[in-house]
C-alpha positions in Angstrom: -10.1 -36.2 -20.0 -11.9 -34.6 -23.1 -15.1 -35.8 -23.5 -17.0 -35.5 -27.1 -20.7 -36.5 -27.0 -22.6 -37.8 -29.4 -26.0 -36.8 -30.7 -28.1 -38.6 -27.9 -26.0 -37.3 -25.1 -26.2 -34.0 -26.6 -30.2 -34.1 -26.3 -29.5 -34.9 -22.5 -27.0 -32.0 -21.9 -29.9 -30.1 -23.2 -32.1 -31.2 -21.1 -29.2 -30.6 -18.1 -28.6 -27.3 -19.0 -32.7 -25.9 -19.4 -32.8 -27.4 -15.9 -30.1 -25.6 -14.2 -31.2 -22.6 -16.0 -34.5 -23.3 -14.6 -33.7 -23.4 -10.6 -31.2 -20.5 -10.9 -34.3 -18.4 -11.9 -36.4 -19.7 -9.6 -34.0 -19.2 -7.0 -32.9 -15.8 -7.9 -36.5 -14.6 -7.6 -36.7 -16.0 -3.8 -33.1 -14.5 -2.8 -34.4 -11.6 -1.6 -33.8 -9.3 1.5 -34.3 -11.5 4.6 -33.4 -14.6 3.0 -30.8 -17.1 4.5 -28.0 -18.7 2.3 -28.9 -21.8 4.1 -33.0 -21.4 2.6 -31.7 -20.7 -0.9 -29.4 -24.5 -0.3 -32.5 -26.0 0.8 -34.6 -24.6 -1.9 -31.7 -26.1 -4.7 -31.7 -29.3 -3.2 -35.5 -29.7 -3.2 -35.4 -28.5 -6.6 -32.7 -30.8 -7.8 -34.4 -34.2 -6.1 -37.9 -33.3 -7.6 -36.5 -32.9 -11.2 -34.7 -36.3 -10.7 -31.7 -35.0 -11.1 -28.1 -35.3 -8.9 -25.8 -32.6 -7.5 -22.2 -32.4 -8.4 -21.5 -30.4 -5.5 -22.5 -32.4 -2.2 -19.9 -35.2 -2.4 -17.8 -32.8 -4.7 -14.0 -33.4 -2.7 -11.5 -31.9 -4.7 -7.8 -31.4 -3.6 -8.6 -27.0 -3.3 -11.2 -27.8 -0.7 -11.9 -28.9 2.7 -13.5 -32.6 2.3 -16.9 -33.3 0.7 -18.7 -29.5 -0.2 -21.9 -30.8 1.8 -24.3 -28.9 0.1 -26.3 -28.3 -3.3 -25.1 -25.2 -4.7 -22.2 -22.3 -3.9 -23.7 -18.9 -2.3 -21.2 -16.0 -2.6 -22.0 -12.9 -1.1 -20.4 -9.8 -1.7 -16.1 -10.5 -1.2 -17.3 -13.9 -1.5 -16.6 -15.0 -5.7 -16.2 -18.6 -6.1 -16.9 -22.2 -4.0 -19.1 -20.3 -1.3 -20.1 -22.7 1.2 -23.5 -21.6 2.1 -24.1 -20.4 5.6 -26.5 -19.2 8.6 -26.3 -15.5 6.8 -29.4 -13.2 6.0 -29.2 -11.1 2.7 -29.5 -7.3 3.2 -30.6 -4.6 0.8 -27.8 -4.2 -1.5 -25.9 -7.2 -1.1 -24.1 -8.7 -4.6 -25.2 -12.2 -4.8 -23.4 -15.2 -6.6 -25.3 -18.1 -7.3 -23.1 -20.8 -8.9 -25.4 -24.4 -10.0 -23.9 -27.6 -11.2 -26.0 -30.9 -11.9 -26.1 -34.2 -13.5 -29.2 -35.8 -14.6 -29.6 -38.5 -17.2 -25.3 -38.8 -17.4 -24.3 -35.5 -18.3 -23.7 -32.6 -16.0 -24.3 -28.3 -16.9 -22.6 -25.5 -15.1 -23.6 -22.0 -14.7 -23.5 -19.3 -12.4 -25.6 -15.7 -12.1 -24.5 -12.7 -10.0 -26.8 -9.9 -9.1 -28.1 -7.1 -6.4 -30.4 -8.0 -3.9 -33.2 -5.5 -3.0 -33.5 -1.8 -4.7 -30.2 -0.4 -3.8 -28.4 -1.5 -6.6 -24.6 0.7 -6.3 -23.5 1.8 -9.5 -19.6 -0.2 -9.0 -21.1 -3.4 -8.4 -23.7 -3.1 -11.4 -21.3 -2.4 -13.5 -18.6 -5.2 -12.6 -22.0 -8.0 -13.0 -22.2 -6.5 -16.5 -18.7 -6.9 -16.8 -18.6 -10.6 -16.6 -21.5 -10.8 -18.5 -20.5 -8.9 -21.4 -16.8 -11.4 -21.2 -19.5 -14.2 -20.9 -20.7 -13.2 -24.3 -17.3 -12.4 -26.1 -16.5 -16.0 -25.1 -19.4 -17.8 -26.3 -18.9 -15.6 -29.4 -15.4 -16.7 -30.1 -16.5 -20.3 -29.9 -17.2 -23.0 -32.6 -15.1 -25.7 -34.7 -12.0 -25.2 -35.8 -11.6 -22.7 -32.8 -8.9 -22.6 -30.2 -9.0 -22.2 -26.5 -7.0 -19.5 -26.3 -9.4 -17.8 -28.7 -12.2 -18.1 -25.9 -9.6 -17.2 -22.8 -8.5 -13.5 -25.3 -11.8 -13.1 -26.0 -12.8 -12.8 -22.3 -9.7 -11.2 -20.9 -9.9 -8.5 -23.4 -13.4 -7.6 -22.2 -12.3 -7.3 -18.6 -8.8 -6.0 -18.8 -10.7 -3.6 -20.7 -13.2 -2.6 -18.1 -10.2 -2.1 -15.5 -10.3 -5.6 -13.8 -7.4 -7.5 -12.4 -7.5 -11.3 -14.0 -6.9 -14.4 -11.6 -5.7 -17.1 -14.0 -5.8 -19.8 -11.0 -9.5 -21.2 -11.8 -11.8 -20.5 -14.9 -13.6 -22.6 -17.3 -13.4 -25.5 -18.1 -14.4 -28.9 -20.0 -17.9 -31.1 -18.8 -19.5 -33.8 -19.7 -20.0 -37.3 -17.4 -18.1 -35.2 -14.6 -18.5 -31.8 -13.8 -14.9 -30.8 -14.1 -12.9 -32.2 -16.8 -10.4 -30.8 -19.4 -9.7 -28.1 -21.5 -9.2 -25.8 -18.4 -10.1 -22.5 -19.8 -8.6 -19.5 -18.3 -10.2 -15.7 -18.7 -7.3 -14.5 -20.1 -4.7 -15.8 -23.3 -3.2 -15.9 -26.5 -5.3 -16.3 -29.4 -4.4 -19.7 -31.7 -2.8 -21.2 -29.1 -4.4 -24.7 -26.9 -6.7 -27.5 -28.0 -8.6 -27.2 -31.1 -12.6 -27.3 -30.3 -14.8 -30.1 -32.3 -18.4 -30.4 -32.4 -19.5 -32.4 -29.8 -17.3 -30.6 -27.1 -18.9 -29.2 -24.1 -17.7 -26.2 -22.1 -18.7 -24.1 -19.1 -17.1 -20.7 -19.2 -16.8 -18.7 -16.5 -15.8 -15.2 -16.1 -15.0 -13.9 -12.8 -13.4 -10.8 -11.4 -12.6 -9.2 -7.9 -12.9 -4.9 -8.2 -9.2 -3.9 -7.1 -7.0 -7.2 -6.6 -6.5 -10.7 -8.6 -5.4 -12.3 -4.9 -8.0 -15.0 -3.4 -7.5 -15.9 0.2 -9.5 -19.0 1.3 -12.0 -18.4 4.2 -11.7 -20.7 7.5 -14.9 -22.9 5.9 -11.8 -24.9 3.8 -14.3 -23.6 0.6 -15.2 -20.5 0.4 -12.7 -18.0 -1.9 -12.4 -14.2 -1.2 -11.2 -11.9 -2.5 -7.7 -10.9 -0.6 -8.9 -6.5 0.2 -12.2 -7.8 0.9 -14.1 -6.0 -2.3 -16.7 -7.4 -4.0 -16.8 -9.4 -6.7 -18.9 -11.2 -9.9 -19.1 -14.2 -11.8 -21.3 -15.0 -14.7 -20.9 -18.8 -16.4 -22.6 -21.0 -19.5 -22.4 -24.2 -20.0 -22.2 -24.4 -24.1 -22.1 -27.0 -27.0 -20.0 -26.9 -29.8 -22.0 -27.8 -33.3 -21.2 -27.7 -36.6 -22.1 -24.0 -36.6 -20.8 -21.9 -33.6 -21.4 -22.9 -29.9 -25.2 -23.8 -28.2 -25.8 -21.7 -25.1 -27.4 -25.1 -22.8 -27.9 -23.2 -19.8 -30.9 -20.8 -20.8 -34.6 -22.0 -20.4 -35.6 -23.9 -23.1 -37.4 -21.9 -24.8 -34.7 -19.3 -25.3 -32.1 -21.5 -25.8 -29.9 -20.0 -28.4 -27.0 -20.8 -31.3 -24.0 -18.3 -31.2 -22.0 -17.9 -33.9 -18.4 -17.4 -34.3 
């Protein structure tokens, strides 16, 4: 399903999107060293319930993973890139931390996802891989707006990351949002320009570059959830949730007071 909203619904993605902007900052100042995966999961779902808002991960059961996720927001840790289950694990100095945040509130959901270093060892490979992502993040958003093609977005971001010297997995990447957290175009971080669905104002889409240093391979971890990469290096992921308008694409997932219009 493709999901256009209209004006009102709009306002409310918004409001989504500031929010999960919000608790990923708060949360990335308290992940520091000492602090357990399982505090930070606490912390998001106190967060969530006191802004009125839902999770779309704790009954999230989706055929890739093993029954309901059970918790309020994916915790990857070093090898660890996408769907981390969060864990009895205590961050040490250095560690590269994903933090990956969906929720719903008032009807419509917003995506996004951080990586960064935690403590003051901050090795020079793993900075540079965050940037990575975060500069394919941008290209991305940048390609965006009406009359644009999804396969615009995908070259966009695979040419930032290829590149940088970064093998592409093409198995899970962006995708469409709206009512439901996951919903169609699937958008993949690497493709032909001019080719898939035409974007429309109105269209929301969470982007989501992600990259493993040396392999594209994931290998599934014995939680049923948690995807590693297949030598064990470490990986990064950066994601938006954005609106297509009339004039380029709206990053939602900033605070919002720095919530800004990209154009194409």
């Amino acid at each position: 399903m493709i999901e256009i909203l209209n004006p009102t619904r709009l306002a409310r993605a918004k409001d989504t999107g500031a929010l999960v902007a919000a608790i990923l900052r708060t949360l990335k100042s308290r992940s520091t060293i000492g602090t357990n995966l399982l505090d930070i999961d606490r912390w998001a779902k106190t967060l969530i319930v006191e802004a009125g808002a839902q999770s779309c991960y704790v009954d999230y059961a989706p055929s890739f993973g093993r029954g309901p996720f059970g918790h309020y927001i994916c915790t990857g840790v070093n090898d660890a890139v996408l769907h981390g289950l969060p864990y009895d694990y205590t961050l040490a100095d250095g560690d590269l931390l994903t933090l990956d945040l969906a929720v719903s509130k008032g009807g419509v959901a917003a995506d996004a996802a951080i990586s960064f270093i935690v403590g003051d060892t901050q090795p020079p490979e793993s900075v540079a891989m965050i940037r990575a992502t975060e500069r394919a993040l941008a290209a991305g958003i940048a390609a965006a707006g009406p009359g644009a093609r999804i396969g615009d977005l995908a070259h966009a971001i695979g040419t930032v990351l290829s590149e940088a010297g970064y093998p592409i997995n093409t198995e899970f990447g962006g995708h469409g949002i709206g009512s439901t957290m996951h919903q169609d175009p699937h958008i993949p971080n690497t493709g032909r320009p001019g080719r898939g669905y035409k974007l429309r104002p109105g269209l929301l889409l969470a982007l989501e570059p992600w990259v493993m240093a040396d392999t594209a391979e994931l290998v599934t971890d014995a939680d049923g959830w948690t995807l590693r990469s297949a030598t064990g290096c470490r990986t990064a992921h950066s994601e938006h949730t954005i609106a297509i308008t009339d004039d380029g694409a709206e990053i939602l997932t900033l605070p919002k007071q720095t919530q800004t219009q990209a154009q194409p």
